[in-house]
N, C-alpha and C positions, 0 to 999 in steps of 0.2 A: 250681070252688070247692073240691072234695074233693079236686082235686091240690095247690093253696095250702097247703089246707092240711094234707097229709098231709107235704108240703116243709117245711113248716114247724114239724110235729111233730118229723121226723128231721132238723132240723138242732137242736131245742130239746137232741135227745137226744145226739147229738155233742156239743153245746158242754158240759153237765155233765158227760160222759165227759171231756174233753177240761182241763175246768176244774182239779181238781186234780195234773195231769198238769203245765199248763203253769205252776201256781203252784212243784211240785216241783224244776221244771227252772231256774226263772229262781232257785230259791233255790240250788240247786246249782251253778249263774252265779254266785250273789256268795258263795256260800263257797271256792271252788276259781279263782277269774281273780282278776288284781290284777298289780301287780309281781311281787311272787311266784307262781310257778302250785304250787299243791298237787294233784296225782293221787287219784284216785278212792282207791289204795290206802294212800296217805300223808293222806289225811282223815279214813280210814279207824281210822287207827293210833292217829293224834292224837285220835280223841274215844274213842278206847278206852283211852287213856292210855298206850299201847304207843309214841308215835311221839317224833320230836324235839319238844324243847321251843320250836322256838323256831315249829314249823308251830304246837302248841296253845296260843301266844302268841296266832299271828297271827288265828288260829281262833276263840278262844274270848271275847279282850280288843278285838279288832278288827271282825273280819268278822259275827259272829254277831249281837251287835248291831246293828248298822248294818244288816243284815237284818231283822231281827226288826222296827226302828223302820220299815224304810222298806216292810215289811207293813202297820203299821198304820194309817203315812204316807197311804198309797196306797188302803187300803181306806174309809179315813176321809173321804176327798178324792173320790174315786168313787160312795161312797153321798150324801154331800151333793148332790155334782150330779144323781144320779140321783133324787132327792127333790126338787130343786128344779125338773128338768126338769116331770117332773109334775104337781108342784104349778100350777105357769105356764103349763103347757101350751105349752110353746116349748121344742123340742130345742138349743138353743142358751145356755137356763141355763146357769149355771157360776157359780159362789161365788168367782171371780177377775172376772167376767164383770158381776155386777151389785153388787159392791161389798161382800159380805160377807166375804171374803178379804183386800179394805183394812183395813174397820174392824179384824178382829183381828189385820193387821199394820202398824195406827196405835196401838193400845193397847200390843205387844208391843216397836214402839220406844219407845213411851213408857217401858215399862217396865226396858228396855236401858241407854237414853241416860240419862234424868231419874231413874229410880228402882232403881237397879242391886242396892238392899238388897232390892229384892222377887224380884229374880228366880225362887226357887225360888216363886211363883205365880204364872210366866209362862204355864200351860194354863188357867188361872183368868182371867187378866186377857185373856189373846186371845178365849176363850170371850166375856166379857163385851163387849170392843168390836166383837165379831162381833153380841154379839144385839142389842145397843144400834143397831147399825148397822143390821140387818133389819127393829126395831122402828119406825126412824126413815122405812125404804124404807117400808114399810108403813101406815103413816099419813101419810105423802106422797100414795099411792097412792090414801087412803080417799076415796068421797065415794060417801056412802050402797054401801057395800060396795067390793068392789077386785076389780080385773080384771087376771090376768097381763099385759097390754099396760102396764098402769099401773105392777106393778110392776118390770116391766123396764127402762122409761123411763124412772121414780125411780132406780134402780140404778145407772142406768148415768151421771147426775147425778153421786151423789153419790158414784159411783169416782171420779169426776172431781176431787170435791171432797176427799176426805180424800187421793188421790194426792197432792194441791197440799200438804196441812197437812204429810202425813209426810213432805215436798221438804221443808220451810221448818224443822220439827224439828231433819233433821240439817245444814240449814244454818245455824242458830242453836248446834248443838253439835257442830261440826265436829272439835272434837278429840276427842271420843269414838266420829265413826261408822265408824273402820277395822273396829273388831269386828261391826260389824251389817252392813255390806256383802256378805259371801256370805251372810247370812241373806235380804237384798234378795232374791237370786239365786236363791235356792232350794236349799239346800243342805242333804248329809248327812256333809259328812267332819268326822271328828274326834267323833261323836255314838258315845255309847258305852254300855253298862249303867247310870250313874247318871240318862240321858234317858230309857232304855227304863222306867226304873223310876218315871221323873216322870211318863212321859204313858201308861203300860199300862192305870193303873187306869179312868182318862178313856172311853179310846181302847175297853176293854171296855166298857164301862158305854152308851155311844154306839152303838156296833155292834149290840148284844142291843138298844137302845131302838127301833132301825130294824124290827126285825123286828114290833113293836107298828103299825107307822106301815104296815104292808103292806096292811091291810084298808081304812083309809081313804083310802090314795094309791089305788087301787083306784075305788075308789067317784067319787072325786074325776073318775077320767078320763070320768067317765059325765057328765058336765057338772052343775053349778052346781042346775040345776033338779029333774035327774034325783034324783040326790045328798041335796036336799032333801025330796024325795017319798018318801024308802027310809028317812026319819028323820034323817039326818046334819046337825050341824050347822054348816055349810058351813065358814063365816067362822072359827070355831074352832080346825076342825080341818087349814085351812089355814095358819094362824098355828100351831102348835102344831109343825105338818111342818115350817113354816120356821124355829123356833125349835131343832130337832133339825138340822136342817140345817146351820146357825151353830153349832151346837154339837160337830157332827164336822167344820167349814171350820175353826174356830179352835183343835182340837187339833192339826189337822196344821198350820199353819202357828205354831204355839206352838215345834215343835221344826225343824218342814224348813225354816221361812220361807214365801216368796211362793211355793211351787211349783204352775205352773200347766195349766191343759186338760185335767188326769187326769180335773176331774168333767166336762167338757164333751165329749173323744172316747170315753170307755171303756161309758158308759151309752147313748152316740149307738149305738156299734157293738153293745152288747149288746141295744138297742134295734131294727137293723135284722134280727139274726139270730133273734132269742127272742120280740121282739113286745112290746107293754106292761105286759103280766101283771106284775106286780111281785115276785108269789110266787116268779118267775124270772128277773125283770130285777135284783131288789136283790142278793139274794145273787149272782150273778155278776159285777155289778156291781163287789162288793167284793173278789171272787177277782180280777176280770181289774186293779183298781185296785192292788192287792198285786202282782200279776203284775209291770205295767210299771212303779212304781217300781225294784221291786229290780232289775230286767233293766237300765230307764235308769241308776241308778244307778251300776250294778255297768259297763258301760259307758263310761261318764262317766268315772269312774276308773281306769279300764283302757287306753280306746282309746287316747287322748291322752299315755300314759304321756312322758315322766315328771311333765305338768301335770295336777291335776286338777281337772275341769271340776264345774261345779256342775249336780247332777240336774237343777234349773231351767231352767239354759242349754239344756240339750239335751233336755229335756219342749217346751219353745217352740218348738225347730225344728223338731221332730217335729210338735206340735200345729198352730201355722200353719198350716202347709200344709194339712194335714186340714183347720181351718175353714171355710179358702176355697175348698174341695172342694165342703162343705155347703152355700156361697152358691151358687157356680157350678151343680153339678151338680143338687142336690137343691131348689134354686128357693126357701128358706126365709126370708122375709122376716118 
């Protein structure tokens, strides 16, 4: 037991060493790769203001952004699932997984297609058809209290069901859905400083509220009874998690779209390595979420050159496979 967990200490402490290391690197991936490749010392130049104008174009109007967003993308997307895994007590959570990921990208076509004068409250209306969506899983669920089996089984309902509505939306407004199609997908190209500046303050505001939710995601994994005996109150403060949860699923999908598995493999693996602890599972959580967007991203639009491929597309093929890892190997039913 003392080798467990002494194993398990010194990997806790690797992964935090390790953590903003591998955030630095995957951002340094999407500043320096692309069609164009910029060198260490030509990056260099350019944000000192010494270099070609056309590297601190590509730098500063282009790449910087689209980094910065698909930071907060990623960290947004990963602490959702890692709050919902919790909460459900089911490693297989995911805010693409049980429908809160639709709802905020059935509000956001709505808001697209039908209502294109609102766009600039597109973090505001996904938000909303996310919590509306949760609110809905959630009293599905109810009966005389709620039990993660419940609501994963309503979730995974009513993915079903707002999938079918937002199918029917752009086939009722077919001439306007070329524009929303790589957002379907999951996507970050063409996202620049006027998004990073739509969804920053959000995207802040969500992350620091996560850090509140540590002591009672916590509490929660001590079960239901436990939980109620140490004073918490249960029902509450699981609604409350899941309402924070919907609320960092529908800022990232306000600006990347449907990007998916970020919250279901990255808190899964942070989870194998560090343990439930949340004190150490969320925040890394949100480093390793940040991580793999920008790296997928910055990828995506690189590998493929000269197409570029949508974050999404290539999150799925990565995550897939992982999934059915977790059925197979690890027995999770």
């Amino acid at each position: 037991m003392n080798t467990s967990l002494h194993k398990r200490q010194r990997r806790k402490k690797y992964a935090i060493i390790a953590t903003p290391v591998l955030l630095f690197l995957a951002c340094f991936y999407g500043l320096t790769d692309g069609s164009v490749q910029i060198s260490l010392p030509e990056m260099w130049r350019a944000m000192t203001g010494n270099g070609e104008s056309i590297h601190e174009k590509i730098l500063f109007d282009v790449r910087l952004p689209r980094v910065l967003i698909g930071i907060f993308v990623g960290g947004c997307l990963a602490a959702s699932g890692a709050l919902l895994q919790g909460v459900m007590k089911n490693p297989l959570a995911d805010p693409g997984i049980i429908g809160v990921s639709a709802g905020g990208g059935l509000a956001a076509v709505i808001t697209m297609i039908i209502l294109p004068q609102l766009t600039y409250l597109l973090p505001f209306t996904a938000f909303l058809g996310a919590l509306i969506t949760s609110t809905v899983i959630y009293f599905l669920a109810w009966e005389r209290g709620t039990s993660p089996v419940k609501i994963i089984l309503a979730g995974v309902a009513v993915n079903a069901l707002l999938g079918a509505i937002t199918s029917g939306v752009m086939l009722i407004y077919s001439d306007r859905v070329q524009a929303v199609l790589p957002w379907l997908a999951g996507d970050l190209s063409g996202k620049g400083w006027h998004h990073f500046e739509f969804m920053s303050p959000y995207a802040a505001a969500g992350i620091l509220l996560c850090f509140l939710a540590i002591k009672p995601a916590n509490l929660l994994l001590l079960g239901d009874d436990t939980a109620q005996l140490l004073g918490q109150r249960v029902e509450m403060q699981r609604f409350l998690i899941i309402v924070l949860a919907s609320f960092l699923a529908g800022i990232g999908v306000s600006v990347a779209g449907l990007v998916g598995f970020v919250g279901l493999v990255i808190p899964h693996i942070a989870r194998i390595i560090i343990g439930d602890d949340y004190r150490f599972l969320l925040p890394l959580s949100i480093f390793w979420g940040a991580s793999l967007v920008v790296f997928a991203d910055t990828a995506a639009r690189s590998w493929f050159d000269p197409t570029e491929l949508p974050v999404g597309i290539l999150l799925a093929s990565l995550g897939a496979p992982f999934f059915l890892f977790l059925l197979r190997k690890r027995r999770i039913a």
